[in-house]
C-alpha positions in Angstrom: 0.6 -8.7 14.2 1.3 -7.9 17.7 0.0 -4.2 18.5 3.0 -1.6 18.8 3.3 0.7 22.1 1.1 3.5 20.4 1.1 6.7 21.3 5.2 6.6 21.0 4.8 10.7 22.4 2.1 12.0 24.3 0.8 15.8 22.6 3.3 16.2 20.3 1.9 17.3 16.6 3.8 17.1 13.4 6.4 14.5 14.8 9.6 13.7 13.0 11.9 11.5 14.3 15.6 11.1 12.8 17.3 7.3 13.7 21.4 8.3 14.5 24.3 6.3 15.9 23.1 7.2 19.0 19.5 6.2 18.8 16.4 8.2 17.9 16.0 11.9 17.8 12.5 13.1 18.2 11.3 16.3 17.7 7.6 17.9 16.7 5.1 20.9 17.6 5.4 21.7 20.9 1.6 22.4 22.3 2.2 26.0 23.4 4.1 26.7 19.7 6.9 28.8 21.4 9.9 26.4 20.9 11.3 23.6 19.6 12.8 20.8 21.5 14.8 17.3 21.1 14.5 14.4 22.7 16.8 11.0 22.3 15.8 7.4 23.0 17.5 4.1 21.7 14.6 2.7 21.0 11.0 4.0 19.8 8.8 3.2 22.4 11.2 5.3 24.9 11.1 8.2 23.3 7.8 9.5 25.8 10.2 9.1 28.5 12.8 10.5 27.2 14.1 13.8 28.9 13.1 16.5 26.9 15.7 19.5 25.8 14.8 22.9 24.4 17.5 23.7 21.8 15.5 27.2 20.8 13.0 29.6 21.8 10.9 32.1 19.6 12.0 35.8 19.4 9.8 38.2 22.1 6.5 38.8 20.7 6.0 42.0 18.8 9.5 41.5 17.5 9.2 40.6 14.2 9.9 36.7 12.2 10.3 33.9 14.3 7.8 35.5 17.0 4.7 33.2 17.0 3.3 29.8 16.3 6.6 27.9 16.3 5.6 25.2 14.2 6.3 21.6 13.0 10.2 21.7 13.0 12.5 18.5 11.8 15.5 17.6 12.1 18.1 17.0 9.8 21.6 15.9 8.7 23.1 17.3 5.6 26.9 17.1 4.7 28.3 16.3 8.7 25.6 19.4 9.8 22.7 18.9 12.4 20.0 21.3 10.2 16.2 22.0 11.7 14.1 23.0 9.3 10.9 25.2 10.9 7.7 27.5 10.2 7.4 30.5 12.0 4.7 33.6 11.9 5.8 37.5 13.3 1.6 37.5 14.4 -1.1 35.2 15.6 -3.6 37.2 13.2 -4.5 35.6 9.9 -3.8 37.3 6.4 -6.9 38.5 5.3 -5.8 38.4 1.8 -4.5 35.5 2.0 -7.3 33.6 4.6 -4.4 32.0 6.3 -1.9 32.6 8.8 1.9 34.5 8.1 4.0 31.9 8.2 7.5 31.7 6.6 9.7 28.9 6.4 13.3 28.8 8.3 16.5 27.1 9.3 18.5 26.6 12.4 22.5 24.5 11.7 24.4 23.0 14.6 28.5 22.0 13.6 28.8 20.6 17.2 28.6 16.7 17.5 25.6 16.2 19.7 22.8 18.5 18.2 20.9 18.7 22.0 24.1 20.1 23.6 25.2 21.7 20.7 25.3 25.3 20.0 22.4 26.2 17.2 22.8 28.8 14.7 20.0 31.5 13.0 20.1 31.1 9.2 17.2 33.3 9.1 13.8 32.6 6.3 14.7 30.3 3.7 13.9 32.8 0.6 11.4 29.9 -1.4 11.0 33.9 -4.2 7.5 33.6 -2.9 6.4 35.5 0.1 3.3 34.1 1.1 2.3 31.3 3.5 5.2 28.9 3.6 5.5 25.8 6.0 6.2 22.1 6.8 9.9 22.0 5.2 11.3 18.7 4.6 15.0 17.6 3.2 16.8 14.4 1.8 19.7 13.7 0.3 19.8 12.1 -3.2 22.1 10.2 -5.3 23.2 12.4 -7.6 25.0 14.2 -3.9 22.3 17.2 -4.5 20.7 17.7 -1.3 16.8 18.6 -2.0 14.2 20.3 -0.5 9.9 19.9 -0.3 7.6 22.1 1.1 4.3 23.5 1.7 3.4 27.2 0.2 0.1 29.0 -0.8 -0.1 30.6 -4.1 -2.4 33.4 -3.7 -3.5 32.2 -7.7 -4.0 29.0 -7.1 -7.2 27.8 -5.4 -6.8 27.1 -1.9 -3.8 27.3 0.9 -0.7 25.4 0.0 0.2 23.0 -2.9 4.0 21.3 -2.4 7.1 22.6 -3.8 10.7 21.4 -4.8 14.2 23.0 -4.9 17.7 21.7 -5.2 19.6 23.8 -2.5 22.6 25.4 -2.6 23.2 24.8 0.7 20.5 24.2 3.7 19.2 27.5 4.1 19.4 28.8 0.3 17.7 27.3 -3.1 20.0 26.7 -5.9 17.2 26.2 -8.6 13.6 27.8 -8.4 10.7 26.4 -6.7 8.9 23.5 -9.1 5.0 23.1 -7.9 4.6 19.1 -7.7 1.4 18.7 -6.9 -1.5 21.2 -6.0 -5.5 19.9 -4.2 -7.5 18.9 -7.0 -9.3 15.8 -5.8 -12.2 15.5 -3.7 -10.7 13.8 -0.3 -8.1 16.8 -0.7 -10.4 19.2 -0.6 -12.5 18.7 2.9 -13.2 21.8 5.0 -9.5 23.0 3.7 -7.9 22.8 0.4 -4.3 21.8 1.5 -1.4 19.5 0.7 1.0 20.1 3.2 3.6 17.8 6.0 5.6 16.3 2.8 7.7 13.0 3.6 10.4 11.4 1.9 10.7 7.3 1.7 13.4 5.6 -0.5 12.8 2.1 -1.6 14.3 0.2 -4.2 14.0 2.5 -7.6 11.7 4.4 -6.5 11.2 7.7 -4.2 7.5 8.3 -2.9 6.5 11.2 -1.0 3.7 11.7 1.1 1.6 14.6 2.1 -1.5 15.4 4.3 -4.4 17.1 2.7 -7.7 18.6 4.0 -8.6 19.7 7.6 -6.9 18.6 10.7 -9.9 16.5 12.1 -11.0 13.1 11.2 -10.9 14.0 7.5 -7.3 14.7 7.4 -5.5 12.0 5.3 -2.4 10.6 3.6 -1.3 11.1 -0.4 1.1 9.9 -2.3 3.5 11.2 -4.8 5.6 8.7 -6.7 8.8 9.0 -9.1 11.7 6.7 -10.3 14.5 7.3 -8.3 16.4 8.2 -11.4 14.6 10.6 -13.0 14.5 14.5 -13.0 12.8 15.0 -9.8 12.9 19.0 -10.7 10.4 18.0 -13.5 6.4 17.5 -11.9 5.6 15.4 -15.2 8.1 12.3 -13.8 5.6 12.5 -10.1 2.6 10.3 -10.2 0.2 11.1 -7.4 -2.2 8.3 -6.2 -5.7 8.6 -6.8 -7.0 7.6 -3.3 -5.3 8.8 0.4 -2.8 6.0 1.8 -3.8 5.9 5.2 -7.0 7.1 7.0 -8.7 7.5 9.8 -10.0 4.4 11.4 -12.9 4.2 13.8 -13.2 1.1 14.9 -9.6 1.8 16.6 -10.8 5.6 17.3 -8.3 6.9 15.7 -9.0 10.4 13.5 -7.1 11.8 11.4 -3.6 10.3 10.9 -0.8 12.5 8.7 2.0 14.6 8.9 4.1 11.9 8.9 8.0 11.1 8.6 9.5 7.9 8.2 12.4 5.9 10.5 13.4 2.4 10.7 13.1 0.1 14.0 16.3 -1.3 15.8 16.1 -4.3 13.0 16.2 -2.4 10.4 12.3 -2.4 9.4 10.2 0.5 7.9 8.4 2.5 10.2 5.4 5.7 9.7 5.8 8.0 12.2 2.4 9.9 12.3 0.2 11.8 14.6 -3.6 11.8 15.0 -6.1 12.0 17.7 -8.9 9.5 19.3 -11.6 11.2 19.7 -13.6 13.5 17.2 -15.8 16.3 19.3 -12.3 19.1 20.0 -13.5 21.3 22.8 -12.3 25.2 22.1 -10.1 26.5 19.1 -8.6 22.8 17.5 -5.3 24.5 17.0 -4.7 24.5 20.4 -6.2 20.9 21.1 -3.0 19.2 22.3 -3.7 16.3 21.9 -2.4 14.7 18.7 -0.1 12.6 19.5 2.6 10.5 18.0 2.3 7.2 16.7 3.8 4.7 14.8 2.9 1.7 12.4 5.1 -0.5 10.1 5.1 -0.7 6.6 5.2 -3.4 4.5 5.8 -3.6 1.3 4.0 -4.8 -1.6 4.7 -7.2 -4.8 5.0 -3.9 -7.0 7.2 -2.1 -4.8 4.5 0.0 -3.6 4.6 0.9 0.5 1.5 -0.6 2.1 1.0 1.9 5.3 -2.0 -0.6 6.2 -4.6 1.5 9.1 -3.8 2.9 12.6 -3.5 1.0 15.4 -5.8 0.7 18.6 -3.6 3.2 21.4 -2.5 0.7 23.8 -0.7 3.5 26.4 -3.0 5.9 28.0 -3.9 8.8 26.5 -5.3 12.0 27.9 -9.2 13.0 27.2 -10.8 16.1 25.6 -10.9 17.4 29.2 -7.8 17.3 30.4 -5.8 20.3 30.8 -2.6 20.8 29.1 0.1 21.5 31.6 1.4 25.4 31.9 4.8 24.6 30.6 3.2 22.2 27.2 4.6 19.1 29.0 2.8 15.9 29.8 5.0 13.2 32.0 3.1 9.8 31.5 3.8 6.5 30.4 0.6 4.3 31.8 -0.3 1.4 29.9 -3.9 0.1 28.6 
């Protein structure tokens, strides 16, 4: 298989990328966590190029929600409406109580036709009747026309930080049924440094609907699941998910590459299945790994097995260049390179 022009964007976490009429949307954590931006390609591999728009900037520190740590948003369409989907904190401090940081989940909607011109609206904290550590929201559309939404949240009764929730919505920014807990870190690989299932992922295929998630900490340990339900089924009820017993995708050393999740899924220009994902290459993260920059997106192809089953295979070698643990990140959270291997 010929290698794939990996990293697709240079030091952008969490990436989710949304395939239009008008080519590719990209959009992820930007490094310095203060805003979220879009960027349009028609293909994949020019998406690094791309010119980069912000669409939204965080509220003035000391403000209140919506203040700090701007992170992971996607993008979404729901009903003809341009919806992001974000986690926000009002403080950089961590919850004592709660031995995690204060974020809440929330929503931006654009009506206008081109969602990087267009004007974006505040829809405020998507109320999930839990107020504790909420992040990493994710949306589809199903076919009975409810439009449904996964996330990450910590129950402060629950061992560990977040398990993954579902909700039919009412509309984008409000629930129409109460949260149902899908899946919760129970086994071993989910349970490494952190206890977390969070970055949830939605891929269709056939009769099926399979979500992913990342679990455990964010270095080389940090790893794929799998969630699995007939497409028909009452996805409100957790006994119709079946979780995989192993991770789907992993960190791969002979490629140095650590650490691959928080994924999203696209399709290329001929229509095949792509994994969007983000990890780093290289293991020893100089300073405070939250403000490492340099995961950066990637993607692979998936192919698809006998039982209808998505095979995610392993990450790929980078062939682009990549910056090292010593480089600096840019004042303004922008790096403008596209040198090849």
């Amino acid at each position: 298989m010929a290698l794939l022009p990996n990293p697709i964007v240079l030091q952008r976490a969490d990436p989710y990328v949304l395939r239009t009429d008008d080519g590719y949307l990209f959009t992820g954590s930007y490094p310095v966590y203060d805003r979220i931006t879009l960027r349009r390609s028609k293909t994949l591999s020019g998406l690094q190029q791309a010119e980069e728009h912000t669409i939204w900037h965080k509220h003035e520190s000391g403000t209140g929600e919506m203040s700090e740590l701007i992170w992971a948003p996607e993008i979404h369409r729901v009903n003809g409406q341009w919806v992001i989907y974000f986690a926000a904190a009002h403080t950089t401090a961590i919850d004592p109580a709660a031995d995690t940081f204060q974020h809440r989940v929330f929503c931006l909607t654009c009506d206008d036709a081109d969602p990087i011109t267009g004007e974006w609206v505040e829809r405020g904290q998507v109320d999930t009747g839990m107020d504790t550590f909420a992040l990493d929201a994710t949306s589809f559309m199903h076919t009975d026309g409810h439009q449904y939404l996964i996330w990450a949240q910590q129950d402060l009764n629950i061992e560990g930080h977040s398990n993954l929730y579902i909700a039919c919505m009412e509309n984008p920014w409000t629930l129409a049924t109460k949260p149902v807990m899908l899946s919760k870190p129970e086994l071993d690989w989910e349970k490494i440094r952190f206890i977390v299932e969070e970055g949830p992922a939605v891929l269709k295929h056939g009769d099926k609907i399979f979500v992913t998630f990342s679990a455990s900490g964010t270095g080389p340990e940090y790893a794929m699941g799998m969630l699995t339900a007939n497409a028909d089924a009452d996805l409100l009820d957790p006994a119709n998910w079946t979780k995989s017993s192993e991770p789907v995708f992993t960190s791969d050393e002979t490629v140095r590459q650590f650490g691959p999740g928080h994924n999203s899924f696209t399709t290329t220009e001929d229509g095949q299945d792509v994994l969007i994902y983000h990890c780093r290459n290289y293991v020893e993260i100089l300073g405070d790994p939250l403000f490492d920059p340099n995961r950066h997106a990637r993607m692979g192809l998936i192919t698809w097995r006998e039982d209808g089953t998505p095979d995610f295979g392993t990450p790929q070698m980078d062939t682009r260049w990549t910056p090292a643990t010593t480089d600096v990140l840019p004042a303004d959270g922008h790096l403008d390179v596209d040198e090849t291997l």
